[in-house]
Every structure is written in C-alpha cells, then in structure tokens.
DSSP file (Angstrom, degrees, kcal/mol; ACC not computed):
  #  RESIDUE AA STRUCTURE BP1 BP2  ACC     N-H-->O    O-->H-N    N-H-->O    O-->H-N    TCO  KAPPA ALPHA  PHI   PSI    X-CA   Y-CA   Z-CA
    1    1 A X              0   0    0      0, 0.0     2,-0.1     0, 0.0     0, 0.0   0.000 360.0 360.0 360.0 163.5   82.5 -299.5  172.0
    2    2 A X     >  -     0   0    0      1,-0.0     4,-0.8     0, 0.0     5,-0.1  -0.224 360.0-104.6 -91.6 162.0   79.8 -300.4  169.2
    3    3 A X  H  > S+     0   0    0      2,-0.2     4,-1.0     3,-0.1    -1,-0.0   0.659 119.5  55.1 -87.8  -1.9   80.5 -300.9  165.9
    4    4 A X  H  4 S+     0   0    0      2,-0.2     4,-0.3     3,-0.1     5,-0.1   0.922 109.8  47.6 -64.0 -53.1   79.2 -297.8  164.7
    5    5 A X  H >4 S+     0   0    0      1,-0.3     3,-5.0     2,-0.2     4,-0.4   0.811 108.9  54.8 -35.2-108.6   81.6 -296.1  167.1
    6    6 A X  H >X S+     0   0    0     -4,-0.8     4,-2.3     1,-0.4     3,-1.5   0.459 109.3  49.1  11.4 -62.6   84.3 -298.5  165.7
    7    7 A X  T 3< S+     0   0    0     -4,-1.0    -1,-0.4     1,-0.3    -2,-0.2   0.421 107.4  59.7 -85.9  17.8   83.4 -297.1  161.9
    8    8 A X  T <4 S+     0   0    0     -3,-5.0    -1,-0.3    -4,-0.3    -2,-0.2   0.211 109.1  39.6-108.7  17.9   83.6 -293.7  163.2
    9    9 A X  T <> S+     0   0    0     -3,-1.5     4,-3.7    -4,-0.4     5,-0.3   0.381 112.1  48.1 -96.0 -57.6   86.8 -294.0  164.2
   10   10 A X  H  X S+     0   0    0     -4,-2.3     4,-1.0    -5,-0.3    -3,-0.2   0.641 109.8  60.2 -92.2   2.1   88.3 -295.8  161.7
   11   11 A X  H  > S+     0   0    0     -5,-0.2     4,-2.3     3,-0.1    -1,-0.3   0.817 109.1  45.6 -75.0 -47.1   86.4 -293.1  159.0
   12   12 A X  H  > S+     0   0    0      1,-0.2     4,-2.1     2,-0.2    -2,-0.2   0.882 110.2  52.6 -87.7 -24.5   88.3 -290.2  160.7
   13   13 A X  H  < S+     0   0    0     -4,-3.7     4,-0.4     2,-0.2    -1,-0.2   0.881 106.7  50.1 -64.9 -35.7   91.5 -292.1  160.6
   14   14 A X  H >X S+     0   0    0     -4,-1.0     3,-3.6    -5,-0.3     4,-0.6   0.978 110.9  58.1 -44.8 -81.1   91.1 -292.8  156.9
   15   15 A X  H >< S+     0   0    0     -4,-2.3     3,-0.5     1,-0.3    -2,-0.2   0.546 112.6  33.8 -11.4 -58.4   90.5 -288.9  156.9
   16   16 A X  T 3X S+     0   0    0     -4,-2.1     4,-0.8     1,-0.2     3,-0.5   0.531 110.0  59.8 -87.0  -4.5   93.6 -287.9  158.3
   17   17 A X  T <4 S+     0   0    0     -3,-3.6    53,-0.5    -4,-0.4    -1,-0.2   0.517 103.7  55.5 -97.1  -6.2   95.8 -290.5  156.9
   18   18 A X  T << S+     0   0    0     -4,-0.6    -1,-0.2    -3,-0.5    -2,-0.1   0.045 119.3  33.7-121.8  22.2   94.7 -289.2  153.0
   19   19 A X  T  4 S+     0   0    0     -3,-0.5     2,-0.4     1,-0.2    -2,-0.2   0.228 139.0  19.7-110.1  -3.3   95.9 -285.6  153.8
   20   20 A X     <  +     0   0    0     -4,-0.8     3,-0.3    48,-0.1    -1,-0.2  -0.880  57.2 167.1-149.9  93.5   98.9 -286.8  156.3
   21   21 A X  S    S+     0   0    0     -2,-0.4    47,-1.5     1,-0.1    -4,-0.1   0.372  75.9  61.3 -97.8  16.6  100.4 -290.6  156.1
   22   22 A X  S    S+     0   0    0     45,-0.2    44,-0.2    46,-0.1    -1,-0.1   0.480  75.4 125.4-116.5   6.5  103.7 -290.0  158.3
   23   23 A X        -     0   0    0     -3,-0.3     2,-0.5    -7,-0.2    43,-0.3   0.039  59.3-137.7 -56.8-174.1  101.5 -289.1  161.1
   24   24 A X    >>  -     0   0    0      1,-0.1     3,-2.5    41,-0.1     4,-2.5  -0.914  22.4-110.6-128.0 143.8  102.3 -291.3  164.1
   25   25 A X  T 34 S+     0   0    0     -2,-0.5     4,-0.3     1,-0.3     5,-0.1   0.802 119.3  67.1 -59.6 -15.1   99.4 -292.8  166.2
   26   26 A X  T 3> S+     0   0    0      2,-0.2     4,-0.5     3,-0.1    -1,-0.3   0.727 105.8  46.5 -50.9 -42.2  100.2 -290.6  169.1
   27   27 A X  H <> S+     0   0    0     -3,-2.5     4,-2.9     1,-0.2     5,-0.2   0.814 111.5  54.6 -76.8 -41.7   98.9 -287.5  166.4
   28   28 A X  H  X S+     0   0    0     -4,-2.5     4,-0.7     2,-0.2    -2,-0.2   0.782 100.1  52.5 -82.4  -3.9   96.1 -289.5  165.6
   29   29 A X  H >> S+     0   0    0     -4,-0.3     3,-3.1     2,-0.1     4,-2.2   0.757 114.2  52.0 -67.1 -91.2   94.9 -290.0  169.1
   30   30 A X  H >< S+     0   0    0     -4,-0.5     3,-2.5     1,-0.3    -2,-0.2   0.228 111.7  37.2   4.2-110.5   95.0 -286.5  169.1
   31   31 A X  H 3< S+     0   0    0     -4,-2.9    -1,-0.3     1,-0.3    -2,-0.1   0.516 122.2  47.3 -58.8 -23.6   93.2 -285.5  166.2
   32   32 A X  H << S-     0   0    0     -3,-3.1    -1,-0.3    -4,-0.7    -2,-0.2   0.774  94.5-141.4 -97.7 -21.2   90.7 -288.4  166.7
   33   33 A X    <<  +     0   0    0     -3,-2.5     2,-0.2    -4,-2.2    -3,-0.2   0.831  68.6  99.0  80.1  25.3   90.1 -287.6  170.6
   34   34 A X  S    S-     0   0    0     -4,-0.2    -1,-0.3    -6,-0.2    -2,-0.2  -0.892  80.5 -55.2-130.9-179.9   90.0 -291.3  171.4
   35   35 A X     >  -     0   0    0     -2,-0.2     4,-1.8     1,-0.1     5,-0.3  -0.124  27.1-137.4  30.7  82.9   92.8 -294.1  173.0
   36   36 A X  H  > S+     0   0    0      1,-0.2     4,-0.6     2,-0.2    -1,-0.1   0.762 119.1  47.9 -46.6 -16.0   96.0 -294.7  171.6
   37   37 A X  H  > S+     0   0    0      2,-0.2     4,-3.2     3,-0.1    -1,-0.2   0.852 110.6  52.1 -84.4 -33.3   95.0 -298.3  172.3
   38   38 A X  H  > S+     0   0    0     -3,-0.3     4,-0.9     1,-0.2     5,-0.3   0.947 115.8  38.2 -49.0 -51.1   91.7 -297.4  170.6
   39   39 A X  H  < S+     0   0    0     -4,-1.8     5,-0.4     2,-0.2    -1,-0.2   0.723 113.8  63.1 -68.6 -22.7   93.6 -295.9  167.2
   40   40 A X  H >X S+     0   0    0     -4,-0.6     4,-7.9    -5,-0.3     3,-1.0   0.966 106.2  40.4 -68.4 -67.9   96.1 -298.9  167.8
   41   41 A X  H 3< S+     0   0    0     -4,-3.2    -2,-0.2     1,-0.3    -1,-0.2   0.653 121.0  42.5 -71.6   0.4   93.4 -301.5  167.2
   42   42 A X  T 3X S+     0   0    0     -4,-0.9     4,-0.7     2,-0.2    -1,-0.3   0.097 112.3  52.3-107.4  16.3   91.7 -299.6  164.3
   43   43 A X  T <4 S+     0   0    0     -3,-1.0     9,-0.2    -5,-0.3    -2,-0.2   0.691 113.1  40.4 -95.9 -35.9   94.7 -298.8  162.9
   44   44 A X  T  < S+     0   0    0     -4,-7.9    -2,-0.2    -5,-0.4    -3,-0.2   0.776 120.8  51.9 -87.9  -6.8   96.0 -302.7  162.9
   45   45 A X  T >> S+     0   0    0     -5,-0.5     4,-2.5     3,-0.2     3,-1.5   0.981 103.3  53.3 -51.9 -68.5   91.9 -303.6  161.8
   46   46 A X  H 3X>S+     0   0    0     -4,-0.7     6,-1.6     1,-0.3     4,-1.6   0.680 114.8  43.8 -94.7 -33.1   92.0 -301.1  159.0
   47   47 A X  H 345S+     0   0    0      4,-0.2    -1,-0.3     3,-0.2    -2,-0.2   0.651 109.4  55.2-116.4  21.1   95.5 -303.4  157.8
   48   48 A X  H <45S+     0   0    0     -3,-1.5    -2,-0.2    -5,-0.0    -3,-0.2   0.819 110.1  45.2 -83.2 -62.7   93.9 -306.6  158.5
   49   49 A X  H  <5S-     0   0    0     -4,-2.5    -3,-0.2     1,-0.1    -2,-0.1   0.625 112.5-125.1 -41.9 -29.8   91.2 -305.3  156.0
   50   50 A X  T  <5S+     0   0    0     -4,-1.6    23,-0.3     2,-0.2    24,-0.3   0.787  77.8 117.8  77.0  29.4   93.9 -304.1  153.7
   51   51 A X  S   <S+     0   0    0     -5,-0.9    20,-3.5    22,-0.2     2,-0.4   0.689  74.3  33.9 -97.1 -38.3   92.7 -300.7  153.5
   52   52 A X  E    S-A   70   0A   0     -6,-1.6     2,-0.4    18,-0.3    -2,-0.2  -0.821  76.4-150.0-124.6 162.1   95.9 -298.8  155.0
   53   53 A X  E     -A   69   0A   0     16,-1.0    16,-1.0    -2,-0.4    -6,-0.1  -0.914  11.1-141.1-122.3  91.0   99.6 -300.2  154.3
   54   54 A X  E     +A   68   0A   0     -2,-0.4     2,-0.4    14,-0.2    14,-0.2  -0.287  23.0 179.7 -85.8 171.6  101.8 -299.7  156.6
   55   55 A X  E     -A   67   0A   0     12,-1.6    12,-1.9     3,-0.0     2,-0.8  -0.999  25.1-124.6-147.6 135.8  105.7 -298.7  155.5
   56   56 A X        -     0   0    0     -2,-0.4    10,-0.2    10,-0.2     4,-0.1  -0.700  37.4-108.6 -82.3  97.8  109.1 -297.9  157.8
   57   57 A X    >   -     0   0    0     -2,-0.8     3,-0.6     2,-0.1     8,-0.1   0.054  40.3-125.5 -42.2 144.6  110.6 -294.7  156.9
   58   58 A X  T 3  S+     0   0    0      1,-0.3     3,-0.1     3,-0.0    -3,-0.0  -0.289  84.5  11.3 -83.7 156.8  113.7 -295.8  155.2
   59   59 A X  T 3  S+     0   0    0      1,-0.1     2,-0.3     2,-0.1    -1,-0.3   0.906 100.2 136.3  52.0  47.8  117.6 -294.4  156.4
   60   60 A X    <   -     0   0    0     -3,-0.6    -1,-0.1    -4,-0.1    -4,-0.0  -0.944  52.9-157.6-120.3 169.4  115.7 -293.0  159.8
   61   61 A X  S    S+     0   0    0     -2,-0.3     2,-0.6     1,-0.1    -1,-0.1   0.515  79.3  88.5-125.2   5.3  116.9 -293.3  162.8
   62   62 A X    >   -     0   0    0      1,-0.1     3,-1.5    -5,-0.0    -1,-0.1  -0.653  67.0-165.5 -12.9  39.7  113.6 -293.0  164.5
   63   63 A X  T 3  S+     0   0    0     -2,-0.6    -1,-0.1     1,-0.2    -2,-0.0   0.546  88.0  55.8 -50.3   8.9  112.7 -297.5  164.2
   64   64 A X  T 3  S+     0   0    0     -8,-0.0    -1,-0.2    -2,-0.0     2,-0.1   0.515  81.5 106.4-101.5   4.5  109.2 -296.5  165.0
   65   65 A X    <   +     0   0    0     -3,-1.5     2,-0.3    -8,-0.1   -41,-0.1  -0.396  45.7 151.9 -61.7 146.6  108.5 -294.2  162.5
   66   66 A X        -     0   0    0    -43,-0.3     2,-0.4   -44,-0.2   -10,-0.2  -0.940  34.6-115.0-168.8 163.3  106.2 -295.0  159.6
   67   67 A X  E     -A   55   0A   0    -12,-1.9   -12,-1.6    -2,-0.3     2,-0.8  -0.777  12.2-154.5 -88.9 129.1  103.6 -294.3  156.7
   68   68 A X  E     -A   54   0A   0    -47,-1.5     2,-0.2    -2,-0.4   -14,-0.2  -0.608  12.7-168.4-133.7 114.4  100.4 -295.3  156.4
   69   69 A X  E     -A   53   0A   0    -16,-1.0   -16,-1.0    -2,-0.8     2,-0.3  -0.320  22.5-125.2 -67.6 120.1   99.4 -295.4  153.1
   70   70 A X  E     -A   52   0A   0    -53,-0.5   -18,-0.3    -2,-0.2   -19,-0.1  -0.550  25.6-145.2 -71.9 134.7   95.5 -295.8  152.0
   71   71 A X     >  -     0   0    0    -20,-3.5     4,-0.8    -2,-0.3     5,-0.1  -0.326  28.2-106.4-107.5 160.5   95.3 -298.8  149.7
   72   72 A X  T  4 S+     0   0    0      1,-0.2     4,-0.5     2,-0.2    -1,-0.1   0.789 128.9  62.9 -51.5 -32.9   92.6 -298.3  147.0
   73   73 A X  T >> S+     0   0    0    -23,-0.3     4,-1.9     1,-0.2     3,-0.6   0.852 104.3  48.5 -61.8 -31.3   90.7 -300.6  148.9
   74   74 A X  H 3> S+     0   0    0    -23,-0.3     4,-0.8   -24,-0.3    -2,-0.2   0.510 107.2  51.9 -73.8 -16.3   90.9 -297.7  151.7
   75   75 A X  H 3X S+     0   0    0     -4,-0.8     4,-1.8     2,-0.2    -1,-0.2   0.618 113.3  44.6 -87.8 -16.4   90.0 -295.0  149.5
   76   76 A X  H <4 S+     0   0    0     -3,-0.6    -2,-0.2    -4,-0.5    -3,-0.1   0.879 116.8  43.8-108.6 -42.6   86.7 -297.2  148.4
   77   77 A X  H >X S+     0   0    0     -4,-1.9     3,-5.5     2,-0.2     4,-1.9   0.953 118.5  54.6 -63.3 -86.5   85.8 -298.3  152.3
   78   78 A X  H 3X S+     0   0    0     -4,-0.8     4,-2.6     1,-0.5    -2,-0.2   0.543 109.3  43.4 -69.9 -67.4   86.7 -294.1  153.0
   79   79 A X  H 3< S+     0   0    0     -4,-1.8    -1,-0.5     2,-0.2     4,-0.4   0.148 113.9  47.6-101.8  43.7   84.3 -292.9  150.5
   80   80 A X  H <> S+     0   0    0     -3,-5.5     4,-0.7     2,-0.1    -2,-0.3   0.644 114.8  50.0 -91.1 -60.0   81.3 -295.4  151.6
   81   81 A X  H >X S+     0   0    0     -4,-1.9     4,-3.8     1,-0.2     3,-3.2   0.922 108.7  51.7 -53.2 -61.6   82.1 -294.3  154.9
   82   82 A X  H 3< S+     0   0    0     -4,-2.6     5,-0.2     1,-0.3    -1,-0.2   0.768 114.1  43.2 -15.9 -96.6   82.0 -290.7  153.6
   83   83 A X  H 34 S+     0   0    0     -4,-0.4    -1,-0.3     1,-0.2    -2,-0.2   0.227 106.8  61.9 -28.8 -15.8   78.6 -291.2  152.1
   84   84 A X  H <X S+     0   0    0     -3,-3.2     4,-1.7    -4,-0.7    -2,-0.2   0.792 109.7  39.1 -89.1 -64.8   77.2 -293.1  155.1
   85   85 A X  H  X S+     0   0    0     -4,-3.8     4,-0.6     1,-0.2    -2,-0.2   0.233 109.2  57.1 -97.2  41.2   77.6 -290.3  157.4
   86   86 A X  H  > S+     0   0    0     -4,-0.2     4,-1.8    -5,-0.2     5,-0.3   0.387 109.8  49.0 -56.4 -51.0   76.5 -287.3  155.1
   87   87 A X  H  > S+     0   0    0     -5,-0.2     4,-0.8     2,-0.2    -2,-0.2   0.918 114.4  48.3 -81.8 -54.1   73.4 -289.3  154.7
   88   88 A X  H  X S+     0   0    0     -4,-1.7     4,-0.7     1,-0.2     5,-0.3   0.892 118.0  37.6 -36.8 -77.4   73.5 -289.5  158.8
   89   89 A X  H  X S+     0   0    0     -4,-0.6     4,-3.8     2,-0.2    -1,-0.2   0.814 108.6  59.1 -55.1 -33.6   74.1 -285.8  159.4
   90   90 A X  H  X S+     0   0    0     -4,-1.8     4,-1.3     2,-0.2     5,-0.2   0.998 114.0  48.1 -48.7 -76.7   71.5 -284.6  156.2
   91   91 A X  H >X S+     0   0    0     -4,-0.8     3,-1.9    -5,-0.3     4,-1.2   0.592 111.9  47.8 -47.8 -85.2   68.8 -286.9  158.9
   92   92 A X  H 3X S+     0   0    0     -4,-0.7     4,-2.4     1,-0.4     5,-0.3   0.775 113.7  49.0 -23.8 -69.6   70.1 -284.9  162.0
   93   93 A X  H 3X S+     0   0    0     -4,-3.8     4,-0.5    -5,-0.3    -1,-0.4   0.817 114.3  38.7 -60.6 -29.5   69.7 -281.9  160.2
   94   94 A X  H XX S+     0   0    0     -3,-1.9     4,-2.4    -4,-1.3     3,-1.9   0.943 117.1  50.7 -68.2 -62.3   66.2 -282.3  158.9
   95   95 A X  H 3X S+     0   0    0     -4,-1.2     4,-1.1     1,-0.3    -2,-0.2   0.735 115.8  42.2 -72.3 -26.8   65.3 -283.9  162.2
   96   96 A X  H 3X S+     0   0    0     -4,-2.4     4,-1.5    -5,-0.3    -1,-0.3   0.602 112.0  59.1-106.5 -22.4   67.1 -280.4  164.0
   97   97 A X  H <X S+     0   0    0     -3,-1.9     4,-1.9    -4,-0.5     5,-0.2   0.855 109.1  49.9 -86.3 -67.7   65.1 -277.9  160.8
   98   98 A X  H  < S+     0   0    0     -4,-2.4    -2,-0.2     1,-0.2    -3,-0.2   0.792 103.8  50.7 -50.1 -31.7   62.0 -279.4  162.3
   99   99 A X  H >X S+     0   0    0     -4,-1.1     3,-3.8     1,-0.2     4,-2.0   0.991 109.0  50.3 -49.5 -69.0   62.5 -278.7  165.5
  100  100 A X  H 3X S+     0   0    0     -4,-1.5     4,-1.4     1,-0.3    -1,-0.2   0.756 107.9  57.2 -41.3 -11.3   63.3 -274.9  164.9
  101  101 A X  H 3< S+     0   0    0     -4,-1.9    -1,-0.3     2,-0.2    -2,-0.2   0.452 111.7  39.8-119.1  15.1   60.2 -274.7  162.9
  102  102 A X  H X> S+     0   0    0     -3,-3.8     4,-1.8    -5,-0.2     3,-1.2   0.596 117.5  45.6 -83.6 -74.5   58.2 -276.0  166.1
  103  103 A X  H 3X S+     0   0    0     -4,-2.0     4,-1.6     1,-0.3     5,-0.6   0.891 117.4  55.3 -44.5 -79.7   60.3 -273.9  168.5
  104  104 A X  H 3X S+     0   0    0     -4,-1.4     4,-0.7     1,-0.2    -1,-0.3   0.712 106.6  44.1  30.0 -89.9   59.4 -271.2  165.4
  105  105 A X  H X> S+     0   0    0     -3,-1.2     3,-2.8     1,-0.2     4,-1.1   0.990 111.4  56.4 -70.2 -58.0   56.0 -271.6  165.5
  106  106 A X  H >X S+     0   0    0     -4,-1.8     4,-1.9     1,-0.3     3,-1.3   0.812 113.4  38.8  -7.6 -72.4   56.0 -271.4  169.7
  107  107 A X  H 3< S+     0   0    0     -4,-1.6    -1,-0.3     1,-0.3    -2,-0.2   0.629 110.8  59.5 -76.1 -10.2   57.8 -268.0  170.0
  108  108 A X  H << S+     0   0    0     -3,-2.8    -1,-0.3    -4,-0.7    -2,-0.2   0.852 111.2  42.1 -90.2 -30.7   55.8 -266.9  167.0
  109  109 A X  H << S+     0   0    0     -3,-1.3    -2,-0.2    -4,-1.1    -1,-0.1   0.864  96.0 107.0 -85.4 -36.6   52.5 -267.7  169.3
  110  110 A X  S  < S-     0   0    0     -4,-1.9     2,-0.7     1,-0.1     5,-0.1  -0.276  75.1-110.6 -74.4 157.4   53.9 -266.1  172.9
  111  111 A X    >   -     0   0    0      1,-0.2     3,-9.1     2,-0.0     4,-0.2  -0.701  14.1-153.7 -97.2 113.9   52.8 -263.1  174.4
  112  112 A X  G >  S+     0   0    0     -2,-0.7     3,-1.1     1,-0.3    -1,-0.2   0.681  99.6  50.6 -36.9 -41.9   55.5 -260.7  174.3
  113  113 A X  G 3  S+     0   0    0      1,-0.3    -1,-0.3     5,-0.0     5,-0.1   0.634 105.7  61.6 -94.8  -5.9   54.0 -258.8  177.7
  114  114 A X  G <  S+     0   0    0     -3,-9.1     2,-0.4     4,-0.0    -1,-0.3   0.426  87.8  94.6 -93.9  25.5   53.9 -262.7  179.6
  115  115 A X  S X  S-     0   0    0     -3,-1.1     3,-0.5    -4,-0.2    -3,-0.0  -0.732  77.7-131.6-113.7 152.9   57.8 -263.2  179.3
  116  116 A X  T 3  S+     0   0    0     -2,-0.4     2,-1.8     1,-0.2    -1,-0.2   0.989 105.3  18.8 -50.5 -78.9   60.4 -262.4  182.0
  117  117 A X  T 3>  -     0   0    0      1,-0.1     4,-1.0     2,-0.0    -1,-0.2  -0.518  68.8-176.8 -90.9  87.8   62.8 -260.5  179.4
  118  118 A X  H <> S+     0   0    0     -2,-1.8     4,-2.1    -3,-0.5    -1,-0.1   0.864  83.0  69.7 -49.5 -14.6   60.5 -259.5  176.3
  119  119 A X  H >4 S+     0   0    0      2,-0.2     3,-2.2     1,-0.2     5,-0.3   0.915 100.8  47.5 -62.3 -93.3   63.8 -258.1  174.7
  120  120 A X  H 3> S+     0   0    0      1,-0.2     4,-2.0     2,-0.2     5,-0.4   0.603 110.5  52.5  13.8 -91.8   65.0 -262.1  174.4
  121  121 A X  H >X S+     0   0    0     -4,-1.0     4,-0.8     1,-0.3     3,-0.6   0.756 116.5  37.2 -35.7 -66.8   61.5 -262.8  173.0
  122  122 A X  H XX S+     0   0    0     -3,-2.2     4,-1.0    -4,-2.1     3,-0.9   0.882 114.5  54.3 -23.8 -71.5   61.9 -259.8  170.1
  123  123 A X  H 3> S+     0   0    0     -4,-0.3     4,-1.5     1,-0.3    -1,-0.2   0.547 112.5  44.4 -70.5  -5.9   65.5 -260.6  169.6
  124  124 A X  H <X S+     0   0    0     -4,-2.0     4,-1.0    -3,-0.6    -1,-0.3   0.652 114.7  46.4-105.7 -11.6   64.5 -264.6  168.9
  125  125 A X  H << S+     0   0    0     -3,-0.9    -3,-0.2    -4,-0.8    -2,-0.2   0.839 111.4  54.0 -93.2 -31.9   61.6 -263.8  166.6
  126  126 A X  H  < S+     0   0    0     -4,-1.0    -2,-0.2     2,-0.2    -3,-0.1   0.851 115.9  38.1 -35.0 -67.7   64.2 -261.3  165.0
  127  127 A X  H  <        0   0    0     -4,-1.5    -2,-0.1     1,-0.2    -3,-0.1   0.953 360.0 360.0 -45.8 -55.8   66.8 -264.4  164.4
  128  128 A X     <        0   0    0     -4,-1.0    -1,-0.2    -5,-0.2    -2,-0.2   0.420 360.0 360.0 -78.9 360.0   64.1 -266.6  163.6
C-alpha cells in the first residue's frame, strides 16, 4: 500500500477511536474494511508517533482488552488529516460538477426523436 493509502487508514482509525476508544482491532478492521494486520501496523505506527496511547482495562479478565486513547498530538495529526481530505473530496466534487454540466449540456443538445427510449431522455433533462 502507498502512503496515502497508509494516511487513510490511520485518519479513519483516529475517527473511530475519538467516538469509541475500547474498541478492539478486530472492530476496527471491521469498520475500516482493511487487514487486521493492516489496522495492527497503523495502530502500533499511530503509537510510535505518539498520537494514540494505548491502556489495559484494569480488574478485567479479558488480558487483551484495551483503550486507545487519542493523545493531543492525535487530535492535531486527526484534524490535519480531516482538512486534507475535505480539500480532496471539495476537488472530486468540482471535478464531478463539471462533468454533469458537460453531460448537461449533451442531453440538453440530443434529439429527443433519435434516442432508443425518449422517456429516459425527458426524465434526465427533468433531473438535470
């Protein structure tokens, strides 16, 4: 994997770890859709960095339970990341508004009586 990949991972593990820290990394493959070995090695990255903390619930009887708590430094990495892809998706979406407004202008230009289903044709000019 890339290192963009890599910070898109370890963004949506911040994510879930500042509404949920007792999740277990098993939840967070889950939620993240990638590895447990992937979430393993951005999980133990992300406490190299000193962004997440990890802790052992105390008086369990569960030894592999734990928290991980987002360090302030993990809240400040969290919301760069945050701000990094908002600016990403804003470009996707502008780049995806221009398209419709080519596509747009297309359907605004075909003739109604040369299309296989005109209905289609109506109902998209309707939409659009």
């Amino acid at each position: 994997m890339n290192a963009s990949m890599d910070e898109e991972i370890r963004y949506k593990i911040l994510s879930i770890l500042k509404d949920d820290s007792s999740l277990t990394q098993r939840e967070m493959m889950q939620q993240t859709g990638v590895s447990l070995g992937k979430v393993n090695y951005c999980v133990s990255a992300l406490v190299e960095k000193g962004q997440i903390r990890v802790e052992r619930f105390k008086n369990n009887s569960n030894k592999t339970a734990y928290f991980y708590h987002i360090t302030p430094s993990g809240l400040k990495a969290f919301t760069s990341l945050s701000l990094k892809f908002l600016k990403i998706k804003i470009d996707e979406y502008d780049q995806i508004k221009a398209q419709i407004k080519n596509l747009y202008q297309q359907v605004q230009n075909l003739d109604v009586q040369l299309c296989e289903d005109p209905t289609l044709l109506i109902q998209l000019r309707n939409i659009l």
